[in-house]
PDB file as gemmi writes it, atoms N, CA and C in Angstrom:
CRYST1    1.000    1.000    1.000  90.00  90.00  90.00 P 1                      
ATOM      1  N   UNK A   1      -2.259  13.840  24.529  1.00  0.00           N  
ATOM      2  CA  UNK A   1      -2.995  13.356  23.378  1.00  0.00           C  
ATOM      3  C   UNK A   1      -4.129  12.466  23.855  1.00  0.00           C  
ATOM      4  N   UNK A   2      -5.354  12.738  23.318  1.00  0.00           N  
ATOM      5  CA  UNK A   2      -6.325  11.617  23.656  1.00  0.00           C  
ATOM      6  C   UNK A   2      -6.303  10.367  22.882  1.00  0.00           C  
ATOM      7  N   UNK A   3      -6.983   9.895  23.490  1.00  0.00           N  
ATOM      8  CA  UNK A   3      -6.756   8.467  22.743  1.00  0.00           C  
ATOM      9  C   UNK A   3      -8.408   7.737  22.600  1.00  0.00           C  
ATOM     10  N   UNK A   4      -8.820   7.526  21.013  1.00  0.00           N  
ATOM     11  CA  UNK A   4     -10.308   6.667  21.292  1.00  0.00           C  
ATOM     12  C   UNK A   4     -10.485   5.753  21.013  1.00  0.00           C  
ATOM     13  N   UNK A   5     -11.578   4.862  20.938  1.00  0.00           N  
ATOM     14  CA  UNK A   5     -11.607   3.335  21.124  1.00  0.00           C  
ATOM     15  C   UNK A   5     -10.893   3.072  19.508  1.00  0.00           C  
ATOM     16  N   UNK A   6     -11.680   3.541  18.310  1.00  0.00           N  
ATOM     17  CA  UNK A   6     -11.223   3.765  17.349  1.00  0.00           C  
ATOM     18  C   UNK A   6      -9.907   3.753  17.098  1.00  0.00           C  
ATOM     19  N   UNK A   7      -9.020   4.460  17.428  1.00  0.00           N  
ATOM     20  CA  UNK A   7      -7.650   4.281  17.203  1.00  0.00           C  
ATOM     21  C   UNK A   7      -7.013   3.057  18.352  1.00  0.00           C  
ATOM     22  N   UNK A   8      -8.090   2.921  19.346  1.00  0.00           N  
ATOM     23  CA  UNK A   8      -7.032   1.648  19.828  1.00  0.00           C  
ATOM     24  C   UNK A   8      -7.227   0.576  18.927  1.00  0.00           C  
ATOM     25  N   UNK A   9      -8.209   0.381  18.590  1.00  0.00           N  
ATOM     26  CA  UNK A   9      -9.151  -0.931  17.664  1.00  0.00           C  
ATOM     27  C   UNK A   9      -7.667  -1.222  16.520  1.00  0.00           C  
ATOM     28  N   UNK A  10      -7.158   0.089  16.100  1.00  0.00           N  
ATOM     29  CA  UNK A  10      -6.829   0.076  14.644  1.00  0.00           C  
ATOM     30  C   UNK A  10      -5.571  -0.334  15.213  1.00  0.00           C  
ATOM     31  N   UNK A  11      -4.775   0.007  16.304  1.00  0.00           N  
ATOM     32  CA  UNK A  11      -3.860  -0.260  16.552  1.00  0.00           C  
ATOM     33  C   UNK A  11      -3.614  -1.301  16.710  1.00  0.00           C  
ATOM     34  N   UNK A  12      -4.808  -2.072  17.429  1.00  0.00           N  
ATOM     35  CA  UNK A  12      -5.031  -3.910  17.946  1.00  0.00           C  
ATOM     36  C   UNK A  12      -4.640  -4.651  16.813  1.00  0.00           C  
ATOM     37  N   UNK A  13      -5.321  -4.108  15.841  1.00  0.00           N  
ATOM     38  CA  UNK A  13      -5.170  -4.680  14.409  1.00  0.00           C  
ATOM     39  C   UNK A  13      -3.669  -4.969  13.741  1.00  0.00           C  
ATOM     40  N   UNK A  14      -3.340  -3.561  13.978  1.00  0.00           N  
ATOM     41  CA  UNK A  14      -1.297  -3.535  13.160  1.00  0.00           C  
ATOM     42  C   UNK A  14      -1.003  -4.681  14.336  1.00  0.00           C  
ATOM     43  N   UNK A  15      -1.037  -4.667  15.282  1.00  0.00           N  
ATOM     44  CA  UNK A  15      -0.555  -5.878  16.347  1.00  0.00           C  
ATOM     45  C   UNK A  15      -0.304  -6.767  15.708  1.00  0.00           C  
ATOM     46  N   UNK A  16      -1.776  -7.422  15.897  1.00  0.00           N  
ATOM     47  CA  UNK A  16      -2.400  -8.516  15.345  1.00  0.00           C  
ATOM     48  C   UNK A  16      -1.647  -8.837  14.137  1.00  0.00           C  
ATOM     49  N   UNK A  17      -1.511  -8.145  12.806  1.00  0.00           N  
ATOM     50  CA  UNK A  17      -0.900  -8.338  12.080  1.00  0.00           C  
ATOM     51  C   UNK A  17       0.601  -8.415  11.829  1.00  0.00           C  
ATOM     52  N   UNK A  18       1.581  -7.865  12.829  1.00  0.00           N  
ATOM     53  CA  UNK A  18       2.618  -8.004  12.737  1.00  0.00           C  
ATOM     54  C   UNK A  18       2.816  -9.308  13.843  1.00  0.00           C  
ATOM     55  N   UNK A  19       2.203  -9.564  14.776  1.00  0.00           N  
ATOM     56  CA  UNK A  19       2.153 -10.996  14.792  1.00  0.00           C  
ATOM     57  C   UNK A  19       2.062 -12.146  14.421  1.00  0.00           C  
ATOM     58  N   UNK A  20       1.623 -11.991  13.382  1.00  0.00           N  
ATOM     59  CA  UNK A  20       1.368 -12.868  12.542  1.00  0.00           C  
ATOM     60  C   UNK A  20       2.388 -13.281  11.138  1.00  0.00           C  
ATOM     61  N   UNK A  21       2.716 -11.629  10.837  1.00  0.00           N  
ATOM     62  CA  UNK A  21       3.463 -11.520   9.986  1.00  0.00           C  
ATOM     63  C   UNK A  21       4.816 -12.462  10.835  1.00  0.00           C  
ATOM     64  N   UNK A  22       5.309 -12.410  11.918  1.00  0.00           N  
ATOM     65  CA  UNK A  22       5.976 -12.485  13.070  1.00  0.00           C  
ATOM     66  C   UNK A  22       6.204 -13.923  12.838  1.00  0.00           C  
ATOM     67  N   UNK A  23       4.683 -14.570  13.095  1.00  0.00           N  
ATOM     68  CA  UNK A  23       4.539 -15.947  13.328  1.00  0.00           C  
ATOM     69  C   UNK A  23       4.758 -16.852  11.727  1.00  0.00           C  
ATOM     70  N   UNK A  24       4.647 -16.063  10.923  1.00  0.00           N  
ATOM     71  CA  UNK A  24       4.858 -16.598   9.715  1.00  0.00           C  
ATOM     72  C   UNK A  24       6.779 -16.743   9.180  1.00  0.00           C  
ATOM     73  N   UNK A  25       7.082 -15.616   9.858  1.00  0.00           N  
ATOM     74  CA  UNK A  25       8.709 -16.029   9.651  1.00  0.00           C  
ATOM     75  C   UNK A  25       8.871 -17.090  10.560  1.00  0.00           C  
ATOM     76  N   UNK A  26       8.712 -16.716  11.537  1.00  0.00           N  
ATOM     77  CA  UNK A  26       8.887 -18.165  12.108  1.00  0.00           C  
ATOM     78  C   UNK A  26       9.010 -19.620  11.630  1.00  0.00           C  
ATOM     79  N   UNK A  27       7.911 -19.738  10.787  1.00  0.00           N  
ATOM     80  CA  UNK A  27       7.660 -20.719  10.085  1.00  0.00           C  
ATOM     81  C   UNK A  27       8.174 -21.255   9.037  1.00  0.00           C  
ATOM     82  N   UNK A  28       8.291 -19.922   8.341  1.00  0.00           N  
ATOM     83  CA  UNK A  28       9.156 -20.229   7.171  1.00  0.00           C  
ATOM     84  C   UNK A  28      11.063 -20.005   7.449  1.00  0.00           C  
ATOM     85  N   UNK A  29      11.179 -20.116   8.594  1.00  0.00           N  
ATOM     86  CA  UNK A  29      12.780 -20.497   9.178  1.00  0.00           C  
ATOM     87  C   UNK A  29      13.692 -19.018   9.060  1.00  0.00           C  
ATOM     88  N   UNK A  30      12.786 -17.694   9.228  1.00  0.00           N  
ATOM     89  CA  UNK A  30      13.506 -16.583   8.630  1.00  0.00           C  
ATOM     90  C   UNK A  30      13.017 -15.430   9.904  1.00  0.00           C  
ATOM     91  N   UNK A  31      14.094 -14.572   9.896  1.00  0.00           N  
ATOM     92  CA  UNK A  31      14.739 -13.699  11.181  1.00  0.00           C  
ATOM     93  C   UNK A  31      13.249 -13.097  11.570  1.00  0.00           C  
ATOM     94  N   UNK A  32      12.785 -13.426  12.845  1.00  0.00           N  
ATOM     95  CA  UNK A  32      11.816 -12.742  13.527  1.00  0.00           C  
ATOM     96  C   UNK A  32      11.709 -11.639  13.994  1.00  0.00           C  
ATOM     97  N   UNK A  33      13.424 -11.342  14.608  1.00  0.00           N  
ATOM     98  CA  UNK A  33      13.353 -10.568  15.374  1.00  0.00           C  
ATOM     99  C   UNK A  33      13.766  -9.309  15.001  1.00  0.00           C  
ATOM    100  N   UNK A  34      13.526  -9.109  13.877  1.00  0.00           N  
ATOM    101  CA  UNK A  34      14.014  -7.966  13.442  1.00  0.00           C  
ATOM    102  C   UNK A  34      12.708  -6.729  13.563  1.00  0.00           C  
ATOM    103  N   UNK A  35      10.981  -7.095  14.099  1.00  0.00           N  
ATOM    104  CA  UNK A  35       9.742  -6.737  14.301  1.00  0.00           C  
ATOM    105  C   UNK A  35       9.851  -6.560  15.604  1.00  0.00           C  
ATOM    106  N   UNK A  36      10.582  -7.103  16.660  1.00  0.00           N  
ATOM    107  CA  UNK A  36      10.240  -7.698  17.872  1.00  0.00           C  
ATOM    108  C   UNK A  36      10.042  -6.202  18.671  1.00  0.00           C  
ATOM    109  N   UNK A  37      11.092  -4.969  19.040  1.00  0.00           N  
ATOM    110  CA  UNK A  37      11.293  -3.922  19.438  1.00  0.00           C  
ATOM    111  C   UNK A  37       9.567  -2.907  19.004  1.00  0.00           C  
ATOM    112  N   UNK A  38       9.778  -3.020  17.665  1.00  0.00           N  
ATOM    113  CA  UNK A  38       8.359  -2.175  17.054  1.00  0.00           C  
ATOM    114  C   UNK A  38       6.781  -2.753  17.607  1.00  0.00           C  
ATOM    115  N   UNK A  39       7.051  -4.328  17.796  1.00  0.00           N  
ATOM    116  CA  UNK A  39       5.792  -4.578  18.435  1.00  0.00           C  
ATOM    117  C   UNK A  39       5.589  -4.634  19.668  1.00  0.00           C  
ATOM    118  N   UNK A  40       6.771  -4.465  20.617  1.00  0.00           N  
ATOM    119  CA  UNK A  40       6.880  -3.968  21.975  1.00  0.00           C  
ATOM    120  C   UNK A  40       6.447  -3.012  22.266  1.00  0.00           C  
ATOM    121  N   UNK A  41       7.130  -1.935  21.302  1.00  0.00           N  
ATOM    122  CA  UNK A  41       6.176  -0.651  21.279  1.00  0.00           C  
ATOM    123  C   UNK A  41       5.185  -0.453  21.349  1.00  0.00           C  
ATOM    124  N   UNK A  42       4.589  -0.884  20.471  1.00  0.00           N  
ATOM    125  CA  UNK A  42       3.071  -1.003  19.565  1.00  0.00           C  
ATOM    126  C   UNK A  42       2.219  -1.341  20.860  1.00  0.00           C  
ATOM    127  N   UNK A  43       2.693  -2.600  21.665  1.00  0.00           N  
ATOM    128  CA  UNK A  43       1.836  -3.375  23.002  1.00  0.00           C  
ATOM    129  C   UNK A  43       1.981  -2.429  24.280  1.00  0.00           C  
ATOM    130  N   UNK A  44       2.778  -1.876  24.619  1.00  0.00           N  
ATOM    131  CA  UNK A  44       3.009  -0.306  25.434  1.00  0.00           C  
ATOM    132  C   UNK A  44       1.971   0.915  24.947  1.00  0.00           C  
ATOM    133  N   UNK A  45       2.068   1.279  23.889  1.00  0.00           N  
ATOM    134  CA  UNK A  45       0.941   2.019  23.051  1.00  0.00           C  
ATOM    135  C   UNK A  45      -0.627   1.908  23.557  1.00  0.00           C  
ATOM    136  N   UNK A  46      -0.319   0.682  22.842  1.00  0.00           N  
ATOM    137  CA  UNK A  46      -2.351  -0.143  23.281  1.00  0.00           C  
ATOM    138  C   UNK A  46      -2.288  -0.315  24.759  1.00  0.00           C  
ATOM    139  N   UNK A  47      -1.421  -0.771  25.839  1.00  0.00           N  
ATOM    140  CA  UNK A  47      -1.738  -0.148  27.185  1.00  0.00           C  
ATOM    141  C   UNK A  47      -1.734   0.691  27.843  1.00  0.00           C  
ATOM    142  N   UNK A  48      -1.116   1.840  27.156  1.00  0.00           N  
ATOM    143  CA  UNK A  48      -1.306   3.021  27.990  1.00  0.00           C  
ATOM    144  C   UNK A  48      -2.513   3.721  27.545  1.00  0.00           C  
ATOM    145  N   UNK A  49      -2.890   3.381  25.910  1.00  0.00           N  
ATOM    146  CA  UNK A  49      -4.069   3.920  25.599  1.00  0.00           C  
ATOM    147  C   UNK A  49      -5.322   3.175  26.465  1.00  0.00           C  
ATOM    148  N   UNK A  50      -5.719   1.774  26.585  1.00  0.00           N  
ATOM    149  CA  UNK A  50      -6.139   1.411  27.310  1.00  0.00           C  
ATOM    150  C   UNK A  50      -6.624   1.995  29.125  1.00  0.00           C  
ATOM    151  N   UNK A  51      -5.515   2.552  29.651  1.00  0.00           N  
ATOM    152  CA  UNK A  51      -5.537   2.673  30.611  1.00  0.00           C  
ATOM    153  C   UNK A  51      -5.957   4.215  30.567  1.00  0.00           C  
ATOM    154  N   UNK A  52      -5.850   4.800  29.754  1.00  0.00           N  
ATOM    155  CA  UNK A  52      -6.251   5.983  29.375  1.00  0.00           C  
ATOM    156  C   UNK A  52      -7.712   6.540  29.475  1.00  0.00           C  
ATOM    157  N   UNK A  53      -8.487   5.426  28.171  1.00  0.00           N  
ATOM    158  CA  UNK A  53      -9.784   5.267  28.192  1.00  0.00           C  
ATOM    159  C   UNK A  53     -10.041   5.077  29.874  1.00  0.00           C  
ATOM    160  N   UNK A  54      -9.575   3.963  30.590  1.00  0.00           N  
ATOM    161  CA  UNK A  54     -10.243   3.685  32.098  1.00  0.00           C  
ATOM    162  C   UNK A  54     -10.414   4.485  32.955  1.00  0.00           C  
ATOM    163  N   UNK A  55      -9.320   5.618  32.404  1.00  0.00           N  
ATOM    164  CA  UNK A  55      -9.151   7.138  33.649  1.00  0.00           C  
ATOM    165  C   UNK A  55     -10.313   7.777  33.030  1.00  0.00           C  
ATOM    166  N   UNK A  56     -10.422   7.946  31.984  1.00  0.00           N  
ATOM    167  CA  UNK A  56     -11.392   8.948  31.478  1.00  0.00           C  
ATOM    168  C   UNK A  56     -12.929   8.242  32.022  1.00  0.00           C  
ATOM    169  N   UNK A  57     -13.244   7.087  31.536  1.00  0.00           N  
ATOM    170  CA  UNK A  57     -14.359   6.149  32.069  1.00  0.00           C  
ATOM    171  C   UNK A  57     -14.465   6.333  33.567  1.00  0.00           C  
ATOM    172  N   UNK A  58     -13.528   6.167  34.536  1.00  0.00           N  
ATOM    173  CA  UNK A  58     -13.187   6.566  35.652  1.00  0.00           C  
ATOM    174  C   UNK A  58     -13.800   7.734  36.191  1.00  0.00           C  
ATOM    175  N   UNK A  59     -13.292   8.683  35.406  1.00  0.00           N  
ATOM    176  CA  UNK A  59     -13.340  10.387  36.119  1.00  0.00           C  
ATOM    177  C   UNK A  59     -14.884  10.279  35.450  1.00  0.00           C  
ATOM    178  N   UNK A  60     -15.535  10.059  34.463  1.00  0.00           N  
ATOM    179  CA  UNK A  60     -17.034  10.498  34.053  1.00  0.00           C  
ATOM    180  C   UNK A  60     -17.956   9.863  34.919  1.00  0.00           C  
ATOM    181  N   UNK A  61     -17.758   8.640  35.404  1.00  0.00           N  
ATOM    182  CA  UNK A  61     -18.412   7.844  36.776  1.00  0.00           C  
ATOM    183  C   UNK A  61     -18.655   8.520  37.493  1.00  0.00           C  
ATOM    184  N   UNK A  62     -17.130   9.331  37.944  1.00  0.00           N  
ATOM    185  CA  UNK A  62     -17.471  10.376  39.344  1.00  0.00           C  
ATOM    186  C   UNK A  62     -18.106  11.343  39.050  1.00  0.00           C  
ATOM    187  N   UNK A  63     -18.351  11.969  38.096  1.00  0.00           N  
ATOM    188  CA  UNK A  63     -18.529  13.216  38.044  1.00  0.00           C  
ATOM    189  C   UNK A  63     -20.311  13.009  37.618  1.00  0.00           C  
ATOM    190  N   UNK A  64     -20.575  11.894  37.309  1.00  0.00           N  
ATOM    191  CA  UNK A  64     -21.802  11.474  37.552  1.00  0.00           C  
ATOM    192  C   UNK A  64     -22.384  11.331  38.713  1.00  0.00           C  
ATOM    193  N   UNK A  65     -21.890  10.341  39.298  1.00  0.00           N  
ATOM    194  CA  UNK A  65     -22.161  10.267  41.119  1.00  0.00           C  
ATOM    195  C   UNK A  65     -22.088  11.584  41.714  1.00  0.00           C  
ATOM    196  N   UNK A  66     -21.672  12.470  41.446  1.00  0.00           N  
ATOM    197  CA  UNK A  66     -21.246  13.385  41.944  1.00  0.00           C  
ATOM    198  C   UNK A  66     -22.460  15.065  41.859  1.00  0.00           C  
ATOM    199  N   UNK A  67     -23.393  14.626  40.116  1.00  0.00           N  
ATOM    200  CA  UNK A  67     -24.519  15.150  39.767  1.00  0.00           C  
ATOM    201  C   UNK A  67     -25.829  14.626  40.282  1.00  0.00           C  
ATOM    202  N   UNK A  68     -25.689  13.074  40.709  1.00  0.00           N  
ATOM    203  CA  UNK A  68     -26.513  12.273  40.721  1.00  0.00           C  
ATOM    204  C   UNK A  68     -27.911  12.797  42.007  1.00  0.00           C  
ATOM    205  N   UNK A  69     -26.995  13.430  42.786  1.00  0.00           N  
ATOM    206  CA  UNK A  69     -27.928  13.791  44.198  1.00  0.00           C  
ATOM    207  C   UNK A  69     -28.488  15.548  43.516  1.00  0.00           C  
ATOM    208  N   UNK A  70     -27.629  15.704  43.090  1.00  0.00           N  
ATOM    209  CA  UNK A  70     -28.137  17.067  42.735  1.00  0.00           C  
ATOM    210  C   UNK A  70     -29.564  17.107  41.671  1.00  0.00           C  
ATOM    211  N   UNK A  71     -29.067  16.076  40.802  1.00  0.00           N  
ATOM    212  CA  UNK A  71     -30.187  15.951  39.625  1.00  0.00           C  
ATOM    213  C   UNK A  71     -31.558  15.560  40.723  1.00  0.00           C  
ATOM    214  N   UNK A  72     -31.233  14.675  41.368  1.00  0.00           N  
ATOM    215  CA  UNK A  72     -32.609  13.716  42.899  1.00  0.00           C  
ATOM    216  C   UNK A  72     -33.192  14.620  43.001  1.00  0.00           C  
ATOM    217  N   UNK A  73     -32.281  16.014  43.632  1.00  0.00           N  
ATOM    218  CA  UNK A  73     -32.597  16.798  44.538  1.00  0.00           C  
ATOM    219  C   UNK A  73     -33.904  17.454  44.117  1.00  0.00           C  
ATOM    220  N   UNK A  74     -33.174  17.939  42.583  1.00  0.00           N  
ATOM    221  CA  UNK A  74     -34.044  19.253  42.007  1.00  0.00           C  
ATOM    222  C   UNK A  74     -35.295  18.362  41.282  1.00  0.00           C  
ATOM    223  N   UNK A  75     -35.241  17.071  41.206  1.00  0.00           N  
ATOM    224  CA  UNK A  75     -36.337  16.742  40.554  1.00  0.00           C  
ATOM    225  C   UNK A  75     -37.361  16.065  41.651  1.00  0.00           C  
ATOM    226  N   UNK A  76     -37.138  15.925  43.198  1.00  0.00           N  
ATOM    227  CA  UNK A  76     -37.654  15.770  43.949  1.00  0.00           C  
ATOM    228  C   UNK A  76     -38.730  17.224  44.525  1.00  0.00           C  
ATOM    229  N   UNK A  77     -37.520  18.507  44.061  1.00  0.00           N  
ATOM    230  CA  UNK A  77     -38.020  19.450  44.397  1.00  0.00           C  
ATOM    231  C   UNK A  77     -38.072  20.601  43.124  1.00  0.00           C  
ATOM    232  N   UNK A  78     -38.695  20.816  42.638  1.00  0.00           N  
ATOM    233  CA  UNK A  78     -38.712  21.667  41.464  1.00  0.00           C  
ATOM    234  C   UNK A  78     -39.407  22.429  42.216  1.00  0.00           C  
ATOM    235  N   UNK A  79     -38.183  23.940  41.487  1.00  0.00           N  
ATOM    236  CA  UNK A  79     -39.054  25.663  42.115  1.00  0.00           C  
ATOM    237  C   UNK A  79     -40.486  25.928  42.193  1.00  0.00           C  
ATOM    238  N   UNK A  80     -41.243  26.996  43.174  1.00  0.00           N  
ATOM    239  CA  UNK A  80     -42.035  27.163  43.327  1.00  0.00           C  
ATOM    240  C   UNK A  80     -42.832  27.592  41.920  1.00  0.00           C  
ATOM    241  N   UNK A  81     -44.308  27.437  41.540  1.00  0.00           N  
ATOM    242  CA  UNK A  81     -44.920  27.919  40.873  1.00  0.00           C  
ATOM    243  C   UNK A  81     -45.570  29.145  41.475  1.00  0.00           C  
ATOM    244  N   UNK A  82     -44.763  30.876  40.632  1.00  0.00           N  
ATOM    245  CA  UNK A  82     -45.291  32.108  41.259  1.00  0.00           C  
ATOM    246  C   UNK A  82     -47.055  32.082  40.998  1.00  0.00           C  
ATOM    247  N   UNK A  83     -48.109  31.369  40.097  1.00  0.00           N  
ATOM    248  CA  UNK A  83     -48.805  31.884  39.859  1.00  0.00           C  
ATOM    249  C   UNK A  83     -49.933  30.926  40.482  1.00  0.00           C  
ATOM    250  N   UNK A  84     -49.561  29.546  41.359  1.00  0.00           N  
ATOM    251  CA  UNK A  84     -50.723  28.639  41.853  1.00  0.00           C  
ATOM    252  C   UNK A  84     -50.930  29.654  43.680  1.00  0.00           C  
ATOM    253  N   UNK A  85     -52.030  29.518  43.629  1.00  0.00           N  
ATOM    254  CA  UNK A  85     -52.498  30.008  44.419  1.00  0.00           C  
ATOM    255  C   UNK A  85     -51.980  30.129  46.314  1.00  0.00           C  
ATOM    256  N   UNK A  86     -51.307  29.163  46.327  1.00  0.00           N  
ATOM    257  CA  UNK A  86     -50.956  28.888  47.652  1.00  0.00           C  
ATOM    258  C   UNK A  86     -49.252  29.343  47.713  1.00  0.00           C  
ATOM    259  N   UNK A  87     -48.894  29.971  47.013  1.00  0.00           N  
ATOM    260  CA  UNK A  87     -47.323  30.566  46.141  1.00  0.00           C  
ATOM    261  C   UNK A  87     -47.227  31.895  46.810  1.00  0.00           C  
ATOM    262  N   UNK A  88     -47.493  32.072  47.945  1.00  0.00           N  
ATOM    263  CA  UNK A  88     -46.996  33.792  48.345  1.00  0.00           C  
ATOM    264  C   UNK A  88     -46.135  34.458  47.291  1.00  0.00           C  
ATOM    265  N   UNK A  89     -46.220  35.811  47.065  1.00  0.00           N  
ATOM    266  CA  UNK A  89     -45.640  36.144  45.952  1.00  0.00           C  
ATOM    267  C   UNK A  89     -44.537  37.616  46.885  1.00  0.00           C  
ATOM    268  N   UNK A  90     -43.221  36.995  47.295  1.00  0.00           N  
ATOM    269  CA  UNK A  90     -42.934  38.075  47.738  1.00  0.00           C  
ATOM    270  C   UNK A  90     -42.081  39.239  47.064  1.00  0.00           C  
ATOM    271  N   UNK A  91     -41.901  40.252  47.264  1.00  0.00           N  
ATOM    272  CA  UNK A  91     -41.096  41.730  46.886  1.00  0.00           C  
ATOM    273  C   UNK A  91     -40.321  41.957  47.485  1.00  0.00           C  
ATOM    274  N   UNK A  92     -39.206  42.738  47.238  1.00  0.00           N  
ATOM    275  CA  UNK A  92     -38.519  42.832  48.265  1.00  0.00           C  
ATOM    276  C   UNK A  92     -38.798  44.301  49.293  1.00  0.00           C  
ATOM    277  N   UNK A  93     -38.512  44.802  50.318  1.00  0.00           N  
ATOM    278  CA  UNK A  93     -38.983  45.589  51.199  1.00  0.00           C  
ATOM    279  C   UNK A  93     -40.376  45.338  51.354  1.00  0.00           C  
ATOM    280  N   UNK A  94     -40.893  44.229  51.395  1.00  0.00           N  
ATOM    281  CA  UNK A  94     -42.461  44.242  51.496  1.00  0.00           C  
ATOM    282  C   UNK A  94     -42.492  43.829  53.132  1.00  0.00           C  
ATOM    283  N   UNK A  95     -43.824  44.600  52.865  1.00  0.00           N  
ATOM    284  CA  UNK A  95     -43.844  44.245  54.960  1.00  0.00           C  
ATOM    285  C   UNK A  95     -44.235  42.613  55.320  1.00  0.00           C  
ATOM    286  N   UNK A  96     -44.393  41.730  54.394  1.00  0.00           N  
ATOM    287  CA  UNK A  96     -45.224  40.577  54.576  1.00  0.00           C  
ATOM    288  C   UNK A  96     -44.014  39.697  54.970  1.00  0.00           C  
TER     289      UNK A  96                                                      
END                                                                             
């Protein structure tokens, strides 16, 4: 499954909020831990998605670096023009 910033964002959020929700029993002297397992989850979730995005961010780096000399190459050297004058124009079996 992929995973995008978008759904991590939204996920950060349920966190966020059941933390709170979390931190509010707390307060008011009533069972916390009955959230505790689901937001463990939830924090496993957002790091593996996390780490997810970094592989993908990761692998597009390389595969950039990896175009980067090629793109140099061809824009250092763009194909011959057949029709400027100094452009030999060859055939094949030609005696030239």
């Amino acid at each position: 499954m992929s995973t995008t910033p978008p759904q991590l964002f939204l996920l950060a959020d349920h966190i966020k909020l059941s933390l709170l929700e979390r931190q509010r029993a707390i307060s008011l002297n009533l069972s916390p831990n009955t959230q505790d397992g689901h937001i463990a989850r939830s924090l496993d979730q957002l790091r593996a998605g996390i780490e997810s995005l970094e592989s993908q961010v990761h692998d597009t780096a390389d595969e950039c670096a990896l175009l980067s000399p090629t793109r140099t190459h061809t824009a250092n050297y763009p194909p011959p023009d057949p029709s400027h004058p100094s452009c030999p124009v060859y055939t094949p079996n030609s005696p030239t």
